[in-house]
PDB file as gemmi writes it, atoms N, CA and C in Angstrom:
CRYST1    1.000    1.000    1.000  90.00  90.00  90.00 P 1                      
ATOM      1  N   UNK A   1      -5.040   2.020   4.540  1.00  0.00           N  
ATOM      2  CA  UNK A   1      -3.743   2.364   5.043  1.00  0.00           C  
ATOM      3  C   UNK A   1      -3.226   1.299   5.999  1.00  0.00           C  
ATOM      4  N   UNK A   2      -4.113   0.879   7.089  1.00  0.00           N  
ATOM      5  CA  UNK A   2      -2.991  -0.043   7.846  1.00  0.00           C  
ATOM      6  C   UNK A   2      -3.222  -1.204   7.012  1.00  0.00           C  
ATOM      7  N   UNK A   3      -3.669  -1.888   6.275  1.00  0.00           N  
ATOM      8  CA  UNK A   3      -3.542  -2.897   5.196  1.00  0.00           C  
ATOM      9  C   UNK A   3      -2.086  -2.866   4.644  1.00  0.00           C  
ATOM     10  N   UNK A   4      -2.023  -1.397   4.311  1.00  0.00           N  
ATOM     11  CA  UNK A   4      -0.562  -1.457   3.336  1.00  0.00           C  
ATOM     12  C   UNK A   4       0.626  -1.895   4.357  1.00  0.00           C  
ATOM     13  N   UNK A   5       0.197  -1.257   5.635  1.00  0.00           N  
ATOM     14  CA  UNK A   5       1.120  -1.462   6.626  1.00  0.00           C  
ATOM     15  C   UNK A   5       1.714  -2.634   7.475  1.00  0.00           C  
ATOM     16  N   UNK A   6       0.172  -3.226   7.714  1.00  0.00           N  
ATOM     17  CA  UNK A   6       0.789  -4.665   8.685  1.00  0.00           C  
ATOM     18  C   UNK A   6       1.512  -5.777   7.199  1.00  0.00           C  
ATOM     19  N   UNK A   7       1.164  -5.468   6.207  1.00  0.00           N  
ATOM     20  CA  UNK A   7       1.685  -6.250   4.867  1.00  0.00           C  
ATOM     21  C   UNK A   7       2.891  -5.795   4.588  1.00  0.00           C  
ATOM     22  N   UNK A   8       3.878  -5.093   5.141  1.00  0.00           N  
ATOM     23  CA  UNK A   8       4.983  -4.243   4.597  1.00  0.00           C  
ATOM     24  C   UNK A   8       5.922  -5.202   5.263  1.00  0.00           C  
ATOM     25  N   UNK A   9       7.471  -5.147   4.671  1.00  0.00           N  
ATOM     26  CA  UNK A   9       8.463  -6.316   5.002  1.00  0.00           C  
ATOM     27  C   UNK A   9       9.077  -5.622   6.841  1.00  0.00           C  
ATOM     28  N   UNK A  10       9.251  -4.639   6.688  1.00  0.00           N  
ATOM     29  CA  UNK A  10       9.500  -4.097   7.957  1.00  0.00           C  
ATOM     30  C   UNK A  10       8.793  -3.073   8.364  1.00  0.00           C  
ATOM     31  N   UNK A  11       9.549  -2.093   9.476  1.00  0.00           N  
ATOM     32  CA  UNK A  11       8.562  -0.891  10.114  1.00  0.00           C  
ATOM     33  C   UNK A  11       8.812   0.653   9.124  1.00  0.00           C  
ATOM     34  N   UNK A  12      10.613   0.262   8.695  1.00  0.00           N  
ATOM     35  CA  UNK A  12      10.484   1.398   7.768  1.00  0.00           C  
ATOM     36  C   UNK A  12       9.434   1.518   6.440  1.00  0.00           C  
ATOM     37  N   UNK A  13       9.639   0.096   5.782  1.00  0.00           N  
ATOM     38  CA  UNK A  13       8.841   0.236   4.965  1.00  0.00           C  
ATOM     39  C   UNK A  13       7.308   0.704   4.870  1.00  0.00           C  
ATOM     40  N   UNK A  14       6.782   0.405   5.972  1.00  0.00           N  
ATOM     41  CA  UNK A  14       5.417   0.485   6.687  1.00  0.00           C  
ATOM     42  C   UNK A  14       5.263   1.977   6.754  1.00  0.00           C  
ATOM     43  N   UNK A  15       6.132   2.732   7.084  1.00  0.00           N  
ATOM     44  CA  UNK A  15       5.608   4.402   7.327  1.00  0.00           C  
ATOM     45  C   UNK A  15       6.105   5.035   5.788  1.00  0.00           C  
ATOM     46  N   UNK A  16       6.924   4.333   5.229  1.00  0.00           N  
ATOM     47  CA  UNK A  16       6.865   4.812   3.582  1.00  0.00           C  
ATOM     48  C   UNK A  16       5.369   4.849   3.022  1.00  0.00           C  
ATOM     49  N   UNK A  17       4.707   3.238   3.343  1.00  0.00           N  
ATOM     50  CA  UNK A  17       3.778   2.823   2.069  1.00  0.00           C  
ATOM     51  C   UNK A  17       2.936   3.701   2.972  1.00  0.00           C  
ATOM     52  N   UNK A  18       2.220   4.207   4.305  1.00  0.00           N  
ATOM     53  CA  UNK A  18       1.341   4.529   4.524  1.00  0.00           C  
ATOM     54  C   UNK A  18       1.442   6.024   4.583  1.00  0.00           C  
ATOM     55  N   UNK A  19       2.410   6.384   4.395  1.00  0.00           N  
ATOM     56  CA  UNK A  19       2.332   7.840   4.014  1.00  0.00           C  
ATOM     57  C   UNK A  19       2.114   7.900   2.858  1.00  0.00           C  
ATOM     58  N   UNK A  20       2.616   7.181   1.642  1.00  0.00           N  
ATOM     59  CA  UNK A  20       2.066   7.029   0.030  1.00  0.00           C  
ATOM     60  C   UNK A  20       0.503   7.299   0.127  1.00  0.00           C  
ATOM     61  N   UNK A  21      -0.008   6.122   0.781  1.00  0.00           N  
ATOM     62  CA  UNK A  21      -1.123   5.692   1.167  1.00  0.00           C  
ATOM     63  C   UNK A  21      -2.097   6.786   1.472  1.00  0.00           C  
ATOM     64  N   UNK A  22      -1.382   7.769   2.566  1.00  0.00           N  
ATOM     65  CA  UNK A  22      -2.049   8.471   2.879  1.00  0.00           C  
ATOM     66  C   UNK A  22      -2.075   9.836   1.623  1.00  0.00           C  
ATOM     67  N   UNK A  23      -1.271   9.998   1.110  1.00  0.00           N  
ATOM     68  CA  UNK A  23      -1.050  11.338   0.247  1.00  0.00           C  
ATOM     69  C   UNK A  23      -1.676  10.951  -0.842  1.00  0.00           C  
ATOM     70  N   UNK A  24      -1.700   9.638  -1.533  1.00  0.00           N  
ATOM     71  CA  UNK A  24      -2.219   9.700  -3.032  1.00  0.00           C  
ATOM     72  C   UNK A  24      -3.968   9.682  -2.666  1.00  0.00           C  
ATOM     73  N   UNK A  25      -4.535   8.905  -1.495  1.00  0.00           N  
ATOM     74  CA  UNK A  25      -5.866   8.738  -1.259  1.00  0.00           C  
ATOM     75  C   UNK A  25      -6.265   9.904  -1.441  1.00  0.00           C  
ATOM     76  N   UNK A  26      -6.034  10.714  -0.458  1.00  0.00           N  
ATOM     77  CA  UNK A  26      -5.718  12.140  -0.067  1.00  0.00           C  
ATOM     78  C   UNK A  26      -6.422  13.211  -1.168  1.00  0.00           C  
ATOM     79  N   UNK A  27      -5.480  12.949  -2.344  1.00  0.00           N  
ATOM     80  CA  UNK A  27      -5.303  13.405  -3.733  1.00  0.00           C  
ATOM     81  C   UNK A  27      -6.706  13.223  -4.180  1.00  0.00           C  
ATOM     82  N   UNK A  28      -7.074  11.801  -4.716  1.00  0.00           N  
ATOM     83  CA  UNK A  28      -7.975  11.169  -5.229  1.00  0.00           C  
ATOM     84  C   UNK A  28      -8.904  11.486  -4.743  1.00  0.00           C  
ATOM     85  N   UNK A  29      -9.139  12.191  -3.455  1.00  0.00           N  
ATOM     86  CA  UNK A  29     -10.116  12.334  -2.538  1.00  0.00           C  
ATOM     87  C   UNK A  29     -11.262  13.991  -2.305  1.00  0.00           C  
ATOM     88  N   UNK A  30     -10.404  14.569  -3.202  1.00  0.00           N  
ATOM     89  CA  UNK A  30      -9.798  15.800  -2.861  1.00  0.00           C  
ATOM     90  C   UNK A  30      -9.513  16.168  -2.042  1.00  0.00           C  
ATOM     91  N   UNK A  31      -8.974  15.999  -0.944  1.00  0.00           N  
ATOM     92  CA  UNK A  31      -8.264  16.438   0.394  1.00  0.00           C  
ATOM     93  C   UNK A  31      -7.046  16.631   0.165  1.00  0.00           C  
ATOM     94  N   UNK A  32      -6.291  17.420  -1.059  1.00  0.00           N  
ATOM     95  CA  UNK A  32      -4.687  17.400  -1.054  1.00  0.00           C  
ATOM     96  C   UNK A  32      -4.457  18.348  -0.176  1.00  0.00           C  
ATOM     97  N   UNK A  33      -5.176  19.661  -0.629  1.00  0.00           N  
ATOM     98  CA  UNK A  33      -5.031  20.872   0.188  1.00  0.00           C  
ATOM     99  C   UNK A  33      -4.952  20.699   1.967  1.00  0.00           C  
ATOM    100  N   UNK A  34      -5.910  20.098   1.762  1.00  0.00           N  
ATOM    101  CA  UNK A  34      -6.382  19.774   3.811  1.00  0.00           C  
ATOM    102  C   UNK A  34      -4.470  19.286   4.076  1.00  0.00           C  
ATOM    103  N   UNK A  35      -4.403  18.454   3.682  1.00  0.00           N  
ATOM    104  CA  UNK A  35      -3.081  17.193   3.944  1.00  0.00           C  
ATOM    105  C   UNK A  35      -2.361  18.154   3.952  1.00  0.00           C  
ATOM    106  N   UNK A  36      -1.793  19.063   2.973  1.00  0.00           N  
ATOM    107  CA  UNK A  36      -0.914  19.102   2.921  1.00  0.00           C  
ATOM    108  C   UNK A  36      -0.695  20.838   4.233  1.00  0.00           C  
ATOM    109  N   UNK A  37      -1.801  21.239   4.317  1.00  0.00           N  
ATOM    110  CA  UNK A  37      -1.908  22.121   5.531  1.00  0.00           C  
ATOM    111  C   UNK A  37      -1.695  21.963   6.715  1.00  0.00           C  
ATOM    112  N   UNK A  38      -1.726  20.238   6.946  1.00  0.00           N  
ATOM    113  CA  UNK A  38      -2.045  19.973   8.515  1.00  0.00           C  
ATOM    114  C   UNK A  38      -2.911  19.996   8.887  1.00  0.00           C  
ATOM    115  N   UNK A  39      -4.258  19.875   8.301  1.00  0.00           N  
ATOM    116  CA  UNK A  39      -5.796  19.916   8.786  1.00  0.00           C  
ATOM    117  C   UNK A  39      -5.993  18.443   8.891  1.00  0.00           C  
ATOM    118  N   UNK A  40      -5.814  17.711   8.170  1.00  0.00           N  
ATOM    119  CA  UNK A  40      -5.690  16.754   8.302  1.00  0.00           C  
ATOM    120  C   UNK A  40      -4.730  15.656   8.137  1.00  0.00           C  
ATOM    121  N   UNK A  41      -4.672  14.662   9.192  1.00  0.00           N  
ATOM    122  CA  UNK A  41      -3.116  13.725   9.947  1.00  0.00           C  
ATOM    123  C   UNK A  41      -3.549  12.554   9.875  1.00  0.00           C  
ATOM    124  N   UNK A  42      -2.833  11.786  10.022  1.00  0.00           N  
ATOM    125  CA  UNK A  42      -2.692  10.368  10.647  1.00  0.00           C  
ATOM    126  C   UNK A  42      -1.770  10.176  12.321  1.00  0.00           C  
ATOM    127  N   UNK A  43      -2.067   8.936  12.588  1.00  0.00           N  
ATOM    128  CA  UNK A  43      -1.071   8.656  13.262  1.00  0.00           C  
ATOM    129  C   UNK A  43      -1.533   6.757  13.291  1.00  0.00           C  
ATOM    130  N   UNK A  44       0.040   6.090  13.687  1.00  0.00           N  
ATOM    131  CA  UNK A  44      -0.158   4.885  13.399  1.00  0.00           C  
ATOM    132  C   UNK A  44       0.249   4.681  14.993  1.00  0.00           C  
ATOM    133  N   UNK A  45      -0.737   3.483  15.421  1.00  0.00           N  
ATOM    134  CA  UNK A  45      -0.111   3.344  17.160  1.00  0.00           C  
ATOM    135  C   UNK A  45      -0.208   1.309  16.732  1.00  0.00           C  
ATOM    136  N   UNK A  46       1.087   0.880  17.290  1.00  0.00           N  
ATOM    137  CA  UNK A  46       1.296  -0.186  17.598  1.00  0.00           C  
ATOM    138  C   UNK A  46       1.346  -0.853  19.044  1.00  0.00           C  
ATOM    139  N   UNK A  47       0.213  -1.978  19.128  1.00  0.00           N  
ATOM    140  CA  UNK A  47       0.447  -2.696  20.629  1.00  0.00           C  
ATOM    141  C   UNK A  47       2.072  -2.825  21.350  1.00  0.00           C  
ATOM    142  N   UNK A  48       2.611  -3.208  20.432  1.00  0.00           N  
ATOM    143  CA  UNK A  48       4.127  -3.315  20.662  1.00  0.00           C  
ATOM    144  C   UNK A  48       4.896  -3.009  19.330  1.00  0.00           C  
ATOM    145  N   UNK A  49       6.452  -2.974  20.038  1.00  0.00           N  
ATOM    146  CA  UNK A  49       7.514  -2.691  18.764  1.00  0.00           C  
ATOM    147  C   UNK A  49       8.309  -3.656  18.927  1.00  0.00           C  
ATOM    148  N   UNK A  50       9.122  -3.532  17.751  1.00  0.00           N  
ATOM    149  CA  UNK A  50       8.720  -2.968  16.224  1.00  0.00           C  
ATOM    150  C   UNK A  50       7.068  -3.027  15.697  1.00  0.00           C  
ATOM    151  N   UNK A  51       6.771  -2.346  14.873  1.00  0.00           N  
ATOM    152  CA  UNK A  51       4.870  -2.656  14.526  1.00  0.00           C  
ATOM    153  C   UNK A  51       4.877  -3.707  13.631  1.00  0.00           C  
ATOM    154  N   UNK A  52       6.012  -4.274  12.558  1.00  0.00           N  
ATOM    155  CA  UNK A  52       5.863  -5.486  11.800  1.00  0.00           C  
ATOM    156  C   UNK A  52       6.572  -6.086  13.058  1.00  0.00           C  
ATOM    157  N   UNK A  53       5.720  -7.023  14.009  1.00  0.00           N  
ATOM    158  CA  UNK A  53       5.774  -8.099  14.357  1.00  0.00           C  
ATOM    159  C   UNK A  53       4.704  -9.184  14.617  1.00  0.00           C  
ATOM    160  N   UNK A  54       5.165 -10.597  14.605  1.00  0.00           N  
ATOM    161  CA  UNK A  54       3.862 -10.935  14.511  1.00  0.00           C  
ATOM    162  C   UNK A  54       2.426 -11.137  15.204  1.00  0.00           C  
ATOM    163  N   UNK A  55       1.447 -11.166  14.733  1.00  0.00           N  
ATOM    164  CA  UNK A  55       0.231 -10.770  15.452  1.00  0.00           C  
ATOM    165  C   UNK A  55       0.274  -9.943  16.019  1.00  0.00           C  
ATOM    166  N   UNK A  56       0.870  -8.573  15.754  1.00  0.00           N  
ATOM    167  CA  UNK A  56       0.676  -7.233  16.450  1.00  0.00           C  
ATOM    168  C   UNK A  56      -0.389  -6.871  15.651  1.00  0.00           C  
ATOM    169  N   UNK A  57      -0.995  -5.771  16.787  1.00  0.00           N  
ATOM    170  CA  UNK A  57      -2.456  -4.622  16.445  1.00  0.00           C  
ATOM    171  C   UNK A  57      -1.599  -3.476  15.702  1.00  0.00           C  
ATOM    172  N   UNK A  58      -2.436  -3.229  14.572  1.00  0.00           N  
ATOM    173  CA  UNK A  58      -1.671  -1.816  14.416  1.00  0.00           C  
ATOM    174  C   UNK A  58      -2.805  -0.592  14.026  1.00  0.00           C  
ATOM    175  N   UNK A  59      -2.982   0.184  14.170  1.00  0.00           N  
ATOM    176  CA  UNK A  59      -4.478   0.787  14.742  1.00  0.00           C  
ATOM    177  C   UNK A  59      -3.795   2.324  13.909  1.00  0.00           C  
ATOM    178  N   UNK A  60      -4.588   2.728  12.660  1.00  0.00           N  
ATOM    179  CA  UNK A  60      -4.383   3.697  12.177  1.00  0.00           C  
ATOM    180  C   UNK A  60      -5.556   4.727  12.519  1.00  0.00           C  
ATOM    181  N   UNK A  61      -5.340   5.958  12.888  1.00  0.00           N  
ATOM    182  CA  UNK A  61      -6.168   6.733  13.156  1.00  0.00           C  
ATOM    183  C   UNK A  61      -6.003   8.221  12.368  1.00  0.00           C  
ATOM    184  N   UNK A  62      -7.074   8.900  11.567  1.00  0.00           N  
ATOM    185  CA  UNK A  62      -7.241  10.024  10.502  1.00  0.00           C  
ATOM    186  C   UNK A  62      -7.766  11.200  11.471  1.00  0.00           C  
ATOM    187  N   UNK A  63      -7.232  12.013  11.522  1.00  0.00           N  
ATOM    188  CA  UNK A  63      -7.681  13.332  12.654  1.00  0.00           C  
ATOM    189  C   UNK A  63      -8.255  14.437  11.484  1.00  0.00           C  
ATOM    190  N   UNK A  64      -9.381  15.027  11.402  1.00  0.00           N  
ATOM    191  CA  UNK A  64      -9.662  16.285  10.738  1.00  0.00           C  
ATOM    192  C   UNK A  64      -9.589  17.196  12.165  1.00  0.00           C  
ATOM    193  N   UNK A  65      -8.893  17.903  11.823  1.00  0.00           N  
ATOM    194  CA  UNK A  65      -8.485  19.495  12.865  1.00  0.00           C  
ATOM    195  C   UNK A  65      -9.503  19.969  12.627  1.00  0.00           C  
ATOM    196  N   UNK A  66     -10.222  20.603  11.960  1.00  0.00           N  
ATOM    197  CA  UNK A  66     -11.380  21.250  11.288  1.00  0.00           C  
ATOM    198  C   UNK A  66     -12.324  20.721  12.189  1.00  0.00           C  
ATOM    199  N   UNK A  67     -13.113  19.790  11.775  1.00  0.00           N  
ATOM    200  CA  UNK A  67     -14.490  18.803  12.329  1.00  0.00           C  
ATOM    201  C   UNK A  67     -13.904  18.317  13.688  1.00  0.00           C  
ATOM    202  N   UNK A  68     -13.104  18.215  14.022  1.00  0.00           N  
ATOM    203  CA  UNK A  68     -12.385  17.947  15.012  1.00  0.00           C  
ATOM    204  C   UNK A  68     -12.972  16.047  15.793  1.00  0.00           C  
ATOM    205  N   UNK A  69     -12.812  15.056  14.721  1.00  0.00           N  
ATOM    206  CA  UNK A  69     -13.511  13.957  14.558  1.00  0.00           C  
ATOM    207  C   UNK A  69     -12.291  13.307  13.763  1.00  0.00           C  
ATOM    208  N   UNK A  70     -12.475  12.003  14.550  1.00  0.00           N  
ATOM    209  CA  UNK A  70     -11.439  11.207  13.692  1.00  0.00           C  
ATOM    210  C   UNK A  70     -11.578   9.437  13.609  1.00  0.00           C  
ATOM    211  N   UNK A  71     -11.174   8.864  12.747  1.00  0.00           N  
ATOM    212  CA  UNK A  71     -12.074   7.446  12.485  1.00  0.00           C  
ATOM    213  C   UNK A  71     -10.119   6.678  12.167  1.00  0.00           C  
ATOM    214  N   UNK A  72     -10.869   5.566  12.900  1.00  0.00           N  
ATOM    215  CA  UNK A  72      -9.763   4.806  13.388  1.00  0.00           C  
ATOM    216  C   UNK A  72      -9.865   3.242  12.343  1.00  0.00           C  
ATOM    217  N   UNK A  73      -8.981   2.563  11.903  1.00  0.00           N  
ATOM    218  CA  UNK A  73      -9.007   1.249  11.425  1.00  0.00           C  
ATOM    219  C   UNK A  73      -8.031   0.325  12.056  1.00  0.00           C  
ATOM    220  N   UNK A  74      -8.473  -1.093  12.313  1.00  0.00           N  
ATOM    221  CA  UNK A  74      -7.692  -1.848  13.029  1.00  0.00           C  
ATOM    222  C   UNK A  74      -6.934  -2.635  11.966  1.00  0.00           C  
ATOM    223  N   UNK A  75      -5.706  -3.192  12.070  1.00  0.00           N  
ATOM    224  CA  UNK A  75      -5.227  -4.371  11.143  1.00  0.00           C  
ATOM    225  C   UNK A  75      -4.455  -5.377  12.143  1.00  0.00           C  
ATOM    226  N   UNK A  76      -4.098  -6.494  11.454  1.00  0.00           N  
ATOM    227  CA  UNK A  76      -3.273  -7.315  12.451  1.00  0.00           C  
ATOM    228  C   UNK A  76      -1.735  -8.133  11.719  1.00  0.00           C  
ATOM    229  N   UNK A  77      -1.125  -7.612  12.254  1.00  0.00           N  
ATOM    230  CA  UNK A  77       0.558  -8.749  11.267  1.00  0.00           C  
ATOM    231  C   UNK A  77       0.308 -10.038  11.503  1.00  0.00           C  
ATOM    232  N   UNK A  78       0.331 -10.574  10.111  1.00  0.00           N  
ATOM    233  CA  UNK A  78       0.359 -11.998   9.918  1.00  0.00           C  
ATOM    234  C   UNK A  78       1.052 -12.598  11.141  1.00  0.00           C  
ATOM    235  N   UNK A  79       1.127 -13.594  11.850  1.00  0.00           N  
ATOM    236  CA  UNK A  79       1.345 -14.505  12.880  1.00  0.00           C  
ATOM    237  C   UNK A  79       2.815 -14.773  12.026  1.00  0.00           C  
ATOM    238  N   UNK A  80       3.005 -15.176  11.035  1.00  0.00           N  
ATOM    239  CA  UNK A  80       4.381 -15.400  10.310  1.00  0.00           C  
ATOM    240  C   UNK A  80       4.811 -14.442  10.226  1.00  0.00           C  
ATOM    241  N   UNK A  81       5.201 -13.229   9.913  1.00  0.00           N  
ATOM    242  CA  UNK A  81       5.715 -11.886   9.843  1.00  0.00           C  
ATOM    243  C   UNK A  81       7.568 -12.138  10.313  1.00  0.00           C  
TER     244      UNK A  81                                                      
END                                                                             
């Protein structure tokens, strides 16, 4: 997910592809049900804004409500961005 994101042309595009991102994985995963309950979230936190800028952190984090545990991935915008 933040792969799809720090690679996206802007910030809108970025919460399109990673909500894709997040719903088809989701699917594939079997977790549609969870997702689509609210058991399980995302949230995307950027060092600064806009999040497509360059060499920004953009730090995606997966919350299970349930297990109440959540696993975080770092990415970084290309320096050209």
């Amino acid at each position: 997910m933040a792969r799809g994101i720090v690679t996206s042309e802007n910030d809108s595009i970025a919460e399109a592809v990673s909500n894709e991102i997040f719903i088809k994985a989701g699917s594939v995963l079997g977790f549609e049900e969870a997702i689509n309950s609210g058991e399980i979230t995302y949230e995307i936190h950027c060092r600064i804004q806009p999040c497509i800028s360059p060499n920004n952190e953009v730090k995606v984090t997966i919350t299970s409500m349930n297990l109440r545990h959540s696993i975080s991935a770092v990415e970084y915008v290309s320096p050209w961005a």
